[in-house]
C-alpha positions as CSV (number, residue, x, y, z in Angstrom):
1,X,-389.4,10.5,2.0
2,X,-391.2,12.8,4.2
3,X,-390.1,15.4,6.2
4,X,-391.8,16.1,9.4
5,X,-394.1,19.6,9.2
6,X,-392.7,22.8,10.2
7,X,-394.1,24.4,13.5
8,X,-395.1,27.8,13.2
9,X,-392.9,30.4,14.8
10,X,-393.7,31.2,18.3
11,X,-395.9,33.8,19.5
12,X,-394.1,37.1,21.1
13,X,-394.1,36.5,24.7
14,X,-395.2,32.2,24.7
15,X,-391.7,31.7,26.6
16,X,-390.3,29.7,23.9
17,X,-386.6,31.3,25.1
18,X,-386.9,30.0,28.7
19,X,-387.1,26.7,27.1
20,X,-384.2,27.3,24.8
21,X,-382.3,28.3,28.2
22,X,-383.7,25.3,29.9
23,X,-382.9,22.9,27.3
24,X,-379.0,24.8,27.1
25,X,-378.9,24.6,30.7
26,X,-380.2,20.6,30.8
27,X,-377.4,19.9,28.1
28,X,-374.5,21.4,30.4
29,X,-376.4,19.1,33.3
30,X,-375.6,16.3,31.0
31,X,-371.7,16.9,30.0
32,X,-371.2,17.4,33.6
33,X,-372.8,14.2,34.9
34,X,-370.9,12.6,32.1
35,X,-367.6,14.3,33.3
36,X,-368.7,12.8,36.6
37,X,-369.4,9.6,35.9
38,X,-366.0,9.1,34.1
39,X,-364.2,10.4,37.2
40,X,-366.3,7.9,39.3
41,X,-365.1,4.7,37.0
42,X,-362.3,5.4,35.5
43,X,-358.7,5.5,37.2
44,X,-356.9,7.4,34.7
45,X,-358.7,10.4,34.4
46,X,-357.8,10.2,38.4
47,X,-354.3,10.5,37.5
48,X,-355.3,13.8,34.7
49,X,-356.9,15.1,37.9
50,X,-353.7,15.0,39.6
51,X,-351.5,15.8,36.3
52,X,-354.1,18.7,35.6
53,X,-353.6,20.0,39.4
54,X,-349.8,19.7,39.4
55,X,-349.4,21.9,36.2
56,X,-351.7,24.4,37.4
57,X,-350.0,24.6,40.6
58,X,-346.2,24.8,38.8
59,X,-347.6,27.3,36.6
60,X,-348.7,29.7,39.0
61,X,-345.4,28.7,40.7
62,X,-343.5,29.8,37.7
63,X,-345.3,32.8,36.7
64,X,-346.3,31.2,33.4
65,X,-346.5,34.4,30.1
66,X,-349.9,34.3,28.6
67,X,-348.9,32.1,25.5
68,X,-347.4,29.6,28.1
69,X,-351.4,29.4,29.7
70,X,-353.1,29.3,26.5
71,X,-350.1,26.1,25.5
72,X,-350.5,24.5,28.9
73,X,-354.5,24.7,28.7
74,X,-354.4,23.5,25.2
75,X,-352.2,20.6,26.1
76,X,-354.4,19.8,29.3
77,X,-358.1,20.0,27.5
78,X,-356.9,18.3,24.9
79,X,-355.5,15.5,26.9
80,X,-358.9,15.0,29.2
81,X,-360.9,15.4,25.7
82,X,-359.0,12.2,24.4
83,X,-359.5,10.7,27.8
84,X,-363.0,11.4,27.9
85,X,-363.5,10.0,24.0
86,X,-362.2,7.1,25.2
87,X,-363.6,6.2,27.5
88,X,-367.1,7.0,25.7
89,X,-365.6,4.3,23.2
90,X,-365.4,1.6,25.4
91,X,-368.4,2.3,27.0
92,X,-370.4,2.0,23.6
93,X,-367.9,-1.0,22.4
94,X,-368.9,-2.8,25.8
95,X,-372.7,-2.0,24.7
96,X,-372.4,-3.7,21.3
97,X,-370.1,-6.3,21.7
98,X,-370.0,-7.7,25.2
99,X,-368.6,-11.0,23.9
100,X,-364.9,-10.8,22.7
101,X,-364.0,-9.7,19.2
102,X,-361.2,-8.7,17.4
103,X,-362.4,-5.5,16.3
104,X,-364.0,-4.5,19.5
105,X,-360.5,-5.1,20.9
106,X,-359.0,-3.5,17.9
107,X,-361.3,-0.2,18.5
108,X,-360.8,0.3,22.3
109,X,-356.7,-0.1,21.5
110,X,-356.7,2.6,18.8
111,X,-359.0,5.0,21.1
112,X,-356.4,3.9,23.9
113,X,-353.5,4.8,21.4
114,X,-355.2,8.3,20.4
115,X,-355.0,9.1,24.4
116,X,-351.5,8.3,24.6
117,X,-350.1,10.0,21.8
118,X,-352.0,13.0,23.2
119,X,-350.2,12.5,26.5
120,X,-346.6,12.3,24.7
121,X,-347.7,15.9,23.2
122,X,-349.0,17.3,25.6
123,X,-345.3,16.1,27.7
124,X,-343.5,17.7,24.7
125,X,-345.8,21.0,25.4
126,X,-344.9,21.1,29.2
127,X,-341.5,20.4,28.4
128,X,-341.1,23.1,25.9
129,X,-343.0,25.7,28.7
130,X,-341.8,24.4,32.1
131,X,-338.1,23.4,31.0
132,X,-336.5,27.0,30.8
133,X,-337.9,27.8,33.9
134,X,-335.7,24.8,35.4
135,X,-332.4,24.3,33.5
């Protein structure tokens, strides 16, 4: 096995940080075109759009505590995460199996699954935050 050769450190003043900042900053360009690009094709992160909105806008309505925030943020990141890994799952499950299988169908249901039970806690959450504010 052989291991590539360590570059030497670089010299005080090369730059070498702008291009750590450049490469940091081209890495956030990425995650947002890939945010993007799941909005663009995929209806359900439409309806977390709206979801996402809505809770925002009742929680400012209610005058949500700080631990209700930090629940209802939770919940909603969480949510779009599982969203987002999904559909990053079917995308690479399209890419290796184009013809049907079983355990392509198999895959994209379980990633499917892991979005809805993070919906149904994420319900519990704002159920649990939103409820006493309404009975």
């Amino acid at each position: 096995m052989t291991t590539a050769p360590k570059r030497p450190p670089p010299a005080a003043g090369s730059g070498s940080r702008a291009t750590l900042l450049q490469r940091r900053m081209a890495s956030f360009g990425h995650a947002f075109r890939g945010v993007g690009a799941a909005l663009r094709t995929e209806v359900h992160l439409w309806f977390h759009a709206v979801a996402t909105a809505a809770v925002l806008g009742l929680g400012l309505y209610c005058g949500l505590a700080r631990w209700e925030w930090v629940a209802v943020a939770l919940s909603v990141g969480a949510v779009w995460c599982a969203e987002l890994l999904n559909t990053a799952i079917e995308a690479v499950v399209n890419l290796v199996s184009p013809e049907y299988h079983p355990l392509a169908g198999r895959a994209k249901d379980v990633a499917a699954g892991a979005v809805l039970v993070m919906a149904l806690a994420a319900l519990v959450v704002g159920l649990l935050v939103f409820g006493p504010y309404f009975f």
